[in-house]
Backbone and ligand atoms as CSV (ligand in chain L), in Angstrom:
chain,resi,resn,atom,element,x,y,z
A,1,UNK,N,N,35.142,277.830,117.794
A,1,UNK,CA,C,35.671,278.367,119.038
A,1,UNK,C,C,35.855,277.241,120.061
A,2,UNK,N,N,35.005,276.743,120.353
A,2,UNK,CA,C,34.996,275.124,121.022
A,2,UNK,C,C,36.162,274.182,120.513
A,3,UNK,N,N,36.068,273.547,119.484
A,3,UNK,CA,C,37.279,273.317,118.951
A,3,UNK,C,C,38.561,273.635,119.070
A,4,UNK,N,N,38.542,274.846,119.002
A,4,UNK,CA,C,39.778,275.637,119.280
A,4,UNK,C,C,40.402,275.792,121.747
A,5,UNK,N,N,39.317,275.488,122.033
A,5,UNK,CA,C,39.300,275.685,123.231
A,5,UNK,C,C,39.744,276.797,123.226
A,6,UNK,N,N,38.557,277.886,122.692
A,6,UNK,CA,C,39.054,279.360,122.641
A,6,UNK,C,C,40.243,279.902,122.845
A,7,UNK,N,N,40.898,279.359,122.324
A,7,UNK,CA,C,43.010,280.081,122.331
A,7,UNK,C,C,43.304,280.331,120.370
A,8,UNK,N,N,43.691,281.034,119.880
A,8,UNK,CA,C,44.052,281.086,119.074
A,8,UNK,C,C,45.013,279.697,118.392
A,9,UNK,N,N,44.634,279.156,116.889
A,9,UNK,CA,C,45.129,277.814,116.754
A,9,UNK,C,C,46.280,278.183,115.946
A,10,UNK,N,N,46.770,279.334,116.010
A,10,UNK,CA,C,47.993,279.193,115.851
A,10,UNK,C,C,49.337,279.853,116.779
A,11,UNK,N,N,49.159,281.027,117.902
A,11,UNK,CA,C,49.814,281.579,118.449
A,11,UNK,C,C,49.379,281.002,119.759
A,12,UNK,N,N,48.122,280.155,120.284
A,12,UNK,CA,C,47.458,279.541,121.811
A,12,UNK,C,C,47.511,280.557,122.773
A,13,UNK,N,N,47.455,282.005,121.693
A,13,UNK,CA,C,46.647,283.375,122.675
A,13,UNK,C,C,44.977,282.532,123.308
A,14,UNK,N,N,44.666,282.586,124.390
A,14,UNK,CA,C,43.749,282.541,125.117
A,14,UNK,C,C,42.568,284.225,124.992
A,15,UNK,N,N,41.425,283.562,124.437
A,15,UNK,CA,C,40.692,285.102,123.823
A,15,UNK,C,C,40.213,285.557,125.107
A,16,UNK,N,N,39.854,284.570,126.174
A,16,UNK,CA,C,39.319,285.358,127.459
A,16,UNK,C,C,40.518,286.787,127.845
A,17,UNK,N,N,41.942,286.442,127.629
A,17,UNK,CA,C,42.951,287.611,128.150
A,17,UNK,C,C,43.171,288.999,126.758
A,18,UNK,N,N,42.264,288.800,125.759
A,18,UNK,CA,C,42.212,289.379,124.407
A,18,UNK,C,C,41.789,290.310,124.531
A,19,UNK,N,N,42.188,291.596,124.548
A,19,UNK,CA,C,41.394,292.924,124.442
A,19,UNK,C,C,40.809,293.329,122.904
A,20,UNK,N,N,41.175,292.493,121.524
A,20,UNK,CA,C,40.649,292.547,120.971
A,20,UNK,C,C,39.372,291.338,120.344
A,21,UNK,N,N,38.731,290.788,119.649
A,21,UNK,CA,C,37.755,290.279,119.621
A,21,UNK,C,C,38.849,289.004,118.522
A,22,UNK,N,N,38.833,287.499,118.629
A,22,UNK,CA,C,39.105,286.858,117.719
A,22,UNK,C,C,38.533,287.023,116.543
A,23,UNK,N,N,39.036,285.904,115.587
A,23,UNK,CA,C,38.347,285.659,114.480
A,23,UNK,C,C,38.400,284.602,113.721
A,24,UNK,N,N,37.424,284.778,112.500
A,24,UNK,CA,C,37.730,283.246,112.220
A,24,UNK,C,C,38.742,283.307,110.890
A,25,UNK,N,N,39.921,282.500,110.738
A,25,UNK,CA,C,39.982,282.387,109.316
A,25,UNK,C,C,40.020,281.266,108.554
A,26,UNK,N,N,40.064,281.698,107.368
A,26,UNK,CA,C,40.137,280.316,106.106
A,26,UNK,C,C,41.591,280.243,105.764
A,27,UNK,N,N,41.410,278.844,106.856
A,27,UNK,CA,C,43.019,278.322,106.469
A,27,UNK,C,C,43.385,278.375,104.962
A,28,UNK,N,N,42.585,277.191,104.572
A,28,UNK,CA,C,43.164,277.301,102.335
A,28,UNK,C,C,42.382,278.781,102.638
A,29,UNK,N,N,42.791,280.121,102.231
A,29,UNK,CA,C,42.312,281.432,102.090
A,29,UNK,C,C,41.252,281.181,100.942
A,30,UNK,N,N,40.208,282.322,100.911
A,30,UNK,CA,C,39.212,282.177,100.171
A,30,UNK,C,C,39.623,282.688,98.599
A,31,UNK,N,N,40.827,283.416,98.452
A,31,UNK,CA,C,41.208,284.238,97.284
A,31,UNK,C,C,42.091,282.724,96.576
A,32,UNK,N,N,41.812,281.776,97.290
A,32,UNK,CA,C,42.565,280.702,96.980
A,32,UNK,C,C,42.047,279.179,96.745
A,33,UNK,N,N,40.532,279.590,96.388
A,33,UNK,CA,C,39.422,278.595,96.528
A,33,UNK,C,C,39.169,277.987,97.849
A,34,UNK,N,N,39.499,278.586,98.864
A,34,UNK,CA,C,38.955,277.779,99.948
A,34,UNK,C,C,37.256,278.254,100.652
A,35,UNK,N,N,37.198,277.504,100.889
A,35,UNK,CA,C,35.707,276.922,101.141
A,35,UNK,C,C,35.373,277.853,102.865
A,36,UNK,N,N,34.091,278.253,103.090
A,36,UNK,CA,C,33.779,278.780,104.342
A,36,UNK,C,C,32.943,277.230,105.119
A,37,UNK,N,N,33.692,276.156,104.667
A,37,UNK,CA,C,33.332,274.991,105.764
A,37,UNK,C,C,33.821,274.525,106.724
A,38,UNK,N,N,33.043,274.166,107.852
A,38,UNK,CA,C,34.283,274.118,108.875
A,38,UNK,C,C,35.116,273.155,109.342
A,39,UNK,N,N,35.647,272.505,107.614
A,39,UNK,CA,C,37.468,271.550,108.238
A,39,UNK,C,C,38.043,272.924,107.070
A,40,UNK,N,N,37.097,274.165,106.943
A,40,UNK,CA,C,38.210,275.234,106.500
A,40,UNK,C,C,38.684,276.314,107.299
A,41,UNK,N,N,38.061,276.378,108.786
A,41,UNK,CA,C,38.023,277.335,109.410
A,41,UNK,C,C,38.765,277.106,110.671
A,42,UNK,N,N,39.686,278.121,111.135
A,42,UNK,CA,C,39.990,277.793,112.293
A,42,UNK,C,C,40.209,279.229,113.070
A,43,UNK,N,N,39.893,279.218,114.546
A,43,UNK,CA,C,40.014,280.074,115.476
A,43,UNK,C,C,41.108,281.330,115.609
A,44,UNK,N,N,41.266,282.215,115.344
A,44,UNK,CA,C,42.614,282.842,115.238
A,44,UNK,C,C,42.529,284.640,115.861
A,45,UNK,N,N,43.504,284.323,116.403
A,45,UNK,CA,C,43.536,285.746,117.268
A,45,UNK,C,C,43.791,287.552,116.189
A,46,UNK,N,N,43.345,288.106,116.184
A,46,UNK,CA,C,42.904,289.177,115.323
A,46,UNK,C,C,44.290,289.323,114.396
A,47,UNK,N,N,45.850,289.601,115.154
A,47,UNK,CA,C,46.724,289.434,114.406
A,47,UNK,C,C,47.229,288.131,113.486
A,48,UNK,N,N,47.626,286.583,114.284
A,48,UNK,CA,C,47.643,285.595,113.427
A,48,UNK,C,C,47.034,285.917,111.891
A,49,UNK,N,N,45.464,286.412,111.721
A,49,UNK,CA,C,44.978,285.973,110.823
A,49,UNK,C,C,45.095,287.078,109.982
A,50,UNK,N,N,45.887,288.266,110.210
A,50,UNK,CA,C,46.329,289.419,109.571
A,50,UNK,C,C,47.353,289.107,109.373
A,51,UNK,N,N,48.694,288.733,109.441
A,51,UNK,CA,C,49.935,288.275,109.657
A,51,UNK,C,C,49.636,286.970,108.548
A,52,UNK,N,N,48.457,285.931,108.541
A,52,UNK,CA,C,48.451,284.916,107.635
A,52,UNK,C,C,48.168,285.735,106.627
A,53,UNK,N,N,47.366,286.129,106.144
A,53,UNK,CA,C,46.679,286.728,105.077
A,53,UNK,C,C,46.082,286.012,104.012
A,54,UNK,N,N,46.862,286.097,103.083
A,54,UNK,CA,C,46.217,284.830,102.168
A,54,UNK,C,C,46.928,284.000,101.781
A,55,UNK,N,N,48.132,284.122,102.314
A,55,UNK,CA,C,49.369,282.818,102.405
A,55,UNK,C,C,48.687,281.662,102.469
A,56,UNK,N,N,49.632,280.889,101.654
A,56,UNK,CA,C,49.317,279.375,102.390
A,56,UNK,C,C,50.799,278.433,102.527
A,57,UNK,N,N,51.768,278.931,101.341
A,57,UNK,CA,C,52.788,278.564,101.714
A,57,UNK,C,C,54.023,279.744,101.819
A,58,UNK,N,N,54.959,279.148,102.324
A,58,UNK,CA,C,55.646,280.301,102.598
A,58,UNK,C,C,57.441,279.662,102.189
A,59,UNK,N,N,58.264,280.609,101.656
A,59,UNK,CA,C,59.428,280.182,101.522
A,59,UNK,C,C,60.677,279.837,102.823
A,60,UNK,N,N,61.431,279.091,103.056
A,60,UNK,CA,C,62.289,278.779,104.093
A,60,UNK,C,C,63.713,278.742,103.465
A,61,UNK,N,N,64.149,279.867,103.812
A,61,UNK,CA,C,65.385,280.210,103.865
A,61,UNK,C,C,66.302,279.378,103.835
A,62,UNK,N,N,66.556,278.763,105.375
A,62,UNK,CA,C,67.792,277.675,105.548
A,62,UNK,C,C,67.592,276.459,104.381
A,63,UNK,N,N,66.358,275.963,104.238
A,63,UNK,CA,C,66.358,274.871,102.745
A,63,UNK,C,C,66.131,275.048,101.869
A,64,UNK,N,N,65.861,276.102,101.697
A,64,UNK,CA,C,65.385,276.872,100.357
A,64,UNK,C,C,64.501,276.202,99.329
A,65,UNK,N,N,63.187,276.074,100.432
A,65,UNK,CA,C,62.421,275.167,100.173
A,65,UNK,C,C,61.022,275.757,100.321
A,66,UNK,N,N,60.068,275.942,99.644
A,66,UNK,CA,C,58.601,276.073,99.894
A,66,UNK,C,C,57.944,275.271,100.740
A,67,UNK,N,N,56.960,275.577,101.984
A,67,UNK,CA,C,56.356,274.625,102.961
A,67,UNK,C,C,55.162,275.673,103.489
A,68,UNK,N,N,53.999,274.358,103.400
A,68,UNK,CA,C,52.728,275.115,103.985
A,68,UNK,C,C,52.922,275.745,104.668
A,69,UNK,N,N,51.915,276.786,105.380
A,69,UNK,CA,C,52.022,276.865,106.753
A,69,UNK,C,C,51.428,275.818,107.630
A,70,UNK,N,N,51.353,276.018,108.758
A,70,UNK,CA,C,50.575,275.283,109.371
A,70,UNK,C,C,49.114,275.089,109.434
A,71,UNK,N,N,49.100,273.918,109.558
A,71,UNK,CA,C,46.978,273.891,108.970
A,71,UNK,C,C,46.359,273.771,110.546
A,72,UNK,N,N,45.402,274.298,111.090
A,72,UNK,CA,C,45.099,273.380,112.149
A,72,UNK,C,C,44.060,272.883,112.085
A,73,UNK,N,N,43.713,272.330,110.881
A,73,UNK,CA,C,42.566,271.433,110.345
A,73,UNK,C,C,43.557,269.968,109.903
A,74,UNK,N,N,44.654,270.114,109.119
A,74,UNK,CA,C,45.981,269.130,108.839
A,74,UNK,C,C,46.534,268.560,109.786
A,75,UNK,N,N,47.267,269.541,110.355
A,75,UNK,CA,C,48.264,269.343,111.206
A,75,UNK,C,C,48.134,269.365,112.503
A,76,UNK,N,N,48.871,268.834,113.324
A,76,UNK,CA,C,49.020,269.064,115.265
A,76,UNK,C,C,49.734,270.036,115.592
A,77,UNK,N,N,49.430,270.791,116.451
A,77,UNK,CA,C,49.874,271.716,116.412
A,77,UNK,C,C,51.573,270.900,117.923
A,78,UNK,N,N,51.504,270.049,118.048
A,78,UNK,CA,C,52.185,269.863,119.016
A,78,UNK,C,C,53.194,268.666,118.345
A,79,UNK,N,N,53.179,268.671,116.916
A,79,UNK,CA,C,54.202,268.092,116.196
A,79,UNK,C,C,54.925,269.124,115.449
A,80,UNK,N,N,54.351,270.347,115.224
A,80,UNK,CA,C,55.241,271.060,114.942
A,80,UNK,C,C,55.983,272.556,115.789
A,81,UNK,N,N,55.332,272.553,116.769
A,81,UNK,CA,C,56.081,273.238,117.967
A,81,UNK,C,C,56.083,273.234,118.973
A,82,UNK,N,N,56.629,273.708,119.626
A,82,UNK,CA,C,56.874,273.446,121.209
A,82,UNK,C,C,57.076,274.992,121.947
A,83,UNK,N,N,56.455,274.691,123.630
A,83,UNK,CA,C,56.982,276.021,124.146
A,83,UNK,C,C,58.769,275.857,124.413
A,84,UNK,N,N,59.196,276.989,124.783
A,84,UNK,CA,C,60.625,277.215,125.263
A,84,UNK,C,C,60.684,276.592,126.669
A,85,UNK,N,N,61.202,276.506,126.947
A,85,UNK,CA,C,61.594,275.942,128.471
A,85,UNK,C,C,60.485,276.724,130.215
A,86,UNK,N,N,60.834,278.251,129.518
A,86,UNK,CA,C,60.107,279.253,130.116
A,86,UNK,C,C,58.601,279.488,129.647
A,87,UNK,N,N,57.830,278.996,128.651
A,87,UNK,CA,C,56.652,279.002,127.855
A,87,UNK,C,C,56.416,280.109,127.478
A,88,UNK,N,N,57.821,281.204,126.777
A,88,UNK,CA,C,57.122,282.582,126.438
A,88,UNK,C,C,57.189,282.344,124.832
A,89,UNK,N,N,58.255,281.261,124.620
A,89,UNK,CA,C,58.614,281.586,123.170
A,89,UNK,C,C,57.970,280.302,122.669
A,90,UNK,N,N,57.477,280.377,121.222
A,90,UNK,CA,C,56.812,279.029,120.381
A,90,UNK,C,C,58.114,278.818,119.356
A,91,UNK,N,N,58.637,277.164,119.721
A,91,UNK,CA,C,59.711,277.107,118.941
A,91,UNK,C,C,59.471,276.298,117.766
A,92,UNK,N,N,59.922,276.448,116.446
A,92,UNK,CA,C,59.336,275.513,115.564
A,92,UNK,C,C,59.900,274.470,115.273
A,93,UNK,N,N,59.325,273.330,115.430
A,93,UNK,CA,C,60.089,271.643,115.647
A,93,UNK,C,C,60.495,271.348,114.171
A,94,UNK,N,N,59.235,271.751,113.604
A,94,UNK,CA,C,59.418,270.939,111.827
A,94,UNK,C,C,59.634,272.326,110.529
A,95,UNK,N,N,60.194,272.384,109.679
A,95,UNK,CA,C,60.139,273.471,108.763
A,95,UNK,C,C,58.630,274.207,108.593
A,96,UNK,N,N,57.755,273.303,108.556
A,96,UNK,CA,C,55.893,273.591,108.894
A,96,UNK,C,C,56.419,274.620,109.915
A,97,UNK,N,N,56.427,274.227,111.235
A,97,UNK,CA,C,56.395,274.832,112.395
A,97,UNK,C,C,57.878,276.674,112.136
A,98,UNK,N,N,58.735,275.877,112.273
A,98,UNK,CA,C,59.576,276.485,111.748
A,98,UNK,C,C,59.106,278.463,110.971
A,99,UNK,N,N,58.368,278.133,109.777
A,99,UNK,CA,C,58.349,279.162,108.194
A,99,UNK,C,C,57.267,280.049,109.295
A,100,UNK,N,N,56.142,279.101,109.838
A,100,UNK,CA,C,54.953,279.331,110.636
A,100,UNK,C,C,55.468,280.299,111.835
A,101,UNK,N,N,56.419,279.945,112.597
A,101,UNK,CA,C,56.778,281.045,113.511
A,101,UNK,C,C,57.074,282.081,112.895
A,102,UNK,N,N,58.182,282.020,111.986
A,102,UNK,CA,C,58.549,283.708,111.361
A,102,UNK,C,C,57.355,284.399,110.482
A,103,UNK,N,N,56.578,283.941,109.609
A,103,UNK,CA,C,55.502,284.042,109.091
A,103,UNK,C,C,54.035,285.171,109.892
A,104,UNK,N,N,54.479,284.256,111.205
A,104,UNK,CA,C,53.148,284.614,111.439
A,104,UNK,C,C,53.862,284.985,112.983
A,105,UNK,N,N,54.561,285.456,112.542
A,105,UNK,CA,C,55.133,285.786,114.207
A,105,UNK,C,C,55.105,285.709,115.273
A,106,UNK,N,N,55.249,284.199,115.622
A,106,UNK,CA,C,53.963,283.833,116.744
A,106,UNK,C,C,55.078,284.228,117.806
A,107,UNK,N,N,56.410,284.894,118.296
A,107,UNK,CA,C,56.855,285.606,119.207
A,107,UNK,C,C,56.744,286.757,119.549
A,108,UNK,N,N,55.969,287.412,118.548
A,108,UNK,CA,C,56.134,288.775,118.533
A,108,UNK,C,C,56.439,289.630,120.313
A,109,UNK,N,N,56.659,290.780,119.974
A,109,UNK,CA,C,56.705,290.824,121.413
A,109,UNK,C,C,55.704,290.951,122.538
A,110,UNK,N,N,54.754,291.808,121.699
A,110,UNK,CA,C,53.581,291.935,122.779
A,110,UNK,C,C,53.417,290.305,123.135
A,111,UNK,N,N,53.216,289.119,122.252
A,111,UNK,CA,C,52.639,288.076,122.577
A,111,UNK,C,C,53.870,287.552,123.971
A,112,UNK,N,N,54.883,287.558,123.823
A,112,UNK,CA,C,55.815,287.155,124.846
A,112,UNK,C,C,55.446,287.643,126.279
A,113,UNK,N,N,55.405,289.313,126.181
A,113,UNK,CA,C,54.858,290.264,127.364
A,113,UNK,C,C,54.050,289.270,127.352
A,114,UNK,N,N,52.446,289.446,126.787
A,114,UNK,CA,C,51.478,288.586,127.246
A,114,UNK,C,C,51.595,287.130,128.079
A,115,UNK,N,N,52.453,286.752,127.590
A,115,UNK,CA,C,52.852,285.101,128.094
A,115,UNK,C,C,53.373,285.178,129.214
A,116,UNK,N,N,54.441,286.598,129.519
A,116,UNK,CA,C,55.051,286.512,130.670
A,116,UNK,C,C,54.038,286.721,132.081
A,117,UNK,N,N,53.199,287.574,131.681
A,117,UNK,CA,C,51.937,288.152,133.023
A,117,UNK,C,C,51.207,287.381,132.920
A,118,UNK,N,N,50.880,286.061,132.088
A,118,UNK,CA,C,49.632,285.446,132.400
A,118,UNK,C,C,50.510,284.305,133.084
A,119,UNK,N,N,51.532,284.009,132.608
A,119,UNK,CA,C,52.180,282.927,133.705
A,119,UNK,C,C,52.898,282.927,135.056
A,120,UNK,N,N,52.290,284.512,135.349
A,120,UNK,CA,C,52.607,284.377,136.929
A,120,UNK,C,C,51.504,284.325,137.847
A,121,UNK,N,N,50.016,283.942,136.356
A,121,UNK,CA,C,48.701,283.624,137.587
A,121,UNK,C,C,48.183,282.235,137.053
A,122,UNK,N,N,49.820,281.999,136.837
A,122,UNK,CA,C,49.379,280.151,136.239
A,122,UNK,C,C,48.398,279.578,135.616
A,123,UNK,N,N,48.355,280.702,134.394
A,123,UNK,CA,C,46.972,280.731,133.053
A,123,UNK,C,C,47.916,280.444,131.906
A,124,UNK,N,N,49.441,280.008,131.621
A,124,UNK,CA,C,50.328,279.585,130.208
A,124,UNK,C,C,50.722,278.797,130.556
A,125,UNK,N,N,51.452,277.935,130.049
A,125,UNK,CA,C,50.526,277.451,128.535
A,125,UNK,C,C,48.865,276.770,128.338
A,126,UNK,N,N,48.089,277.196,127.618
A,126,UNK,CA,C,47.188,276.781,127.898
A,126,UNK,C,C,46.840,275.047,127.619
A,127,UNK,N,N,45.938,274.235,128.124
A,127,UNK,CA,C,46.096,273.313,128.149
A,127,UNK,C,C,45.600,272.812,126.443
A,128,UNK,N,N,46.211,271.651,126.020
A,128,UNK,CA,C,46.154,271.764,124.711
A,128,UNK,C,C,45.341,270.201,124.809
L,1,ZN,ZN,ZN,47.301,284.102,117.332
């Protein structure tokens, strides 16, 4: 959770504004030999880690190419996306980032709503 600076490490939902309780998941998924150690675990907001499931890679359309998702034990999360101009939408920089937005829907809408009311008490984006 510390690690994570309590925001979800893949959608940077903030759990203090969470009406439901985070959680943790196993990035490599456990149905997939991954390990409950923690460069396997990362912070994730109740949907992300329902939405991941036991994925780990996911197919991409435009290259028609297989690509992890995003690790946030691997990867930065700020090499493979970026906010929108307005900080409601997470755009994906790299095919990683990219498969990872549609995947795991990190626009969904409630999350946008969410983004829009917390950034008019200058609580989005959270600091990374
Ligand atoms: Zn999330």
């Amino acid at each position: 959770m510390s690690r994570a600076s309590k925001c979800c490490e893949y959608c940077k939902s903030q759990d203090k504004y969470s009406p439901t309780a985070f959680t943790i998941d196993h990035v490599q998924p456990q149905s997939l030999n991954g390990t409950s150690d923690a460069d396997n675990l990362a912070y994730a907001c109740f949907l992300c880690n329902r939405l991941k499931s036991n994925k780990s890679n996911v197919f991409d359309p435009i290259t028609e190419k297989w690509f992890p998702l995003f690790s946030p034990r691997q990867d930065t999360w700020n090499e493979h996306f970026a906010w929108s101009e307005d900080a409601t939408q997470i755009i994906g920089l790299t095919a990683i980032g990219r498969c990872t937005v549609k995947e795991l829907r990190l626009n969904r809408e409630k999350l946008v709503e969410y983004r829009q009311c917390i950034i008019s008490f200058g609580m989005h984006p959270p600091d990374s």
